[in-house]
C-alpha positions in Angstrom: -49.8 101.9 7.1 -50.7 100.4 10.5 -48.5 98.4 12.7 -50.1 94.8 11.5 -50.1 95.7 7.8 -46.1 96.5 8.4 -45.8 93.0 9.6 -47.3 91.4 6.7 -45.5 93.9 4.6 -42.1 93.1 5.9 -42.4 89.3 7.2 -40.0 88.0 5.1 -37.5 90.1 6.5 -38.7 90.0 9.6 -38.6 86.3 9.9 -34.9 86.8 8.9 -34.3 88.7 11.7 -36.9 87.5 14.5 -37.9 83.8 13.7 -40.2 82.7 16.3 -39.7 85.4 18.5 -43.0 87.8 20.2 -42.1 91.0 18.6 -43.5 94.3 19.6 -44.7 97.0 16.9 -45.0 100.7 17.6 -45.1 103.5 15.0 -44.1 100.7 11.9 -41.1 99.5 13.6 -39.6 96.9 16.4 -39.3 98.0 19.8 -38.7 94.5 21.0 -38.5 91.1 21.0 -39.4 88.2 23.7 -39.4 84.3 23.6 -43.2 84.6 24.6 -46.0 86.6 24.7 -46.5 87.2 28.7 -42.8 88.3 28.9 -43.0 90.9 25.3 -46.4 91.9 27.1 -45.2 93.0 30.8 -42.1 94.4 29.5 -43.5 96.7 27.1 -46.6 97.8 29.1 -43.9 99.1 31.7 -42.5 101.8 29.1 -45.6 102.4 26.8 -49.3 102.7 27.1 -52.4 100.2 26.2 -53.4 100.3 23.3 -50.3 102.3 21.3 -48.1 99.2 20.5 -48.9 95.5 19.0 -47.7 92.1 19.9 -47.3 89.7 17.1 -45.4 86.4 17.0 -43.4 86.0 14.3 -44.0 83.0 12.1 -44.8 82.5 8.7 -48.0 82.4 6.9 -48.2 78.6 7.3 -47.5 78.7 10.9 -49.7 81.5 11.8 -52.4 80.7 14.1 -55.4 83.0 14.3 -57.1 83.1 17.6 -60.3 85.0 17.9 -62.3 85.3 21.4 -65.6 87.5 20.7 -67.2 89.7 23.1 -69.8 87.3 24.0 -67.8 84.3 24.9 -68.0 82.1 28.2 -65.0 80.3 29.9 -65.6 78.1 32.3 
């Protein structure tokens, strides 16, 4: 099982425990938890590498939003 399919696995009881919170997965379990996503992402990049841990903000289903930026996108 992956880090994300954990989350969705366990989100009832992770809600319980981290309601609204940034949490940060590594190896199927919580290595910490943030009030936003810039603060879970500098802390943990200071201990652990790109690419080995993932961010996910805990909310339910309902609340979820899905953002997807593709590889071909433009900002301006």
């Amino acid at each position: 099982m992956d880090n994300y399919n954990y989350f969705k696995s366990n989100l009832a009881e992770l809600l319980g425990r981290y309601s609204n919170q940034y949490i940060v997965l590594k190896n199927e379990s919580v290595i910490g938890y943030y009030e936003n996503f810039d603060k879970a992402f500098e802390n943990t990049i200071k201990k652990e590498a790109l690419g080995t841990f993932l961010i996910q903000h805990c909310v339910s289903e309902e609340d979820d939003v899905v953002t997807f930026v593709s590889s071909n996108a433009i900002f301006a």
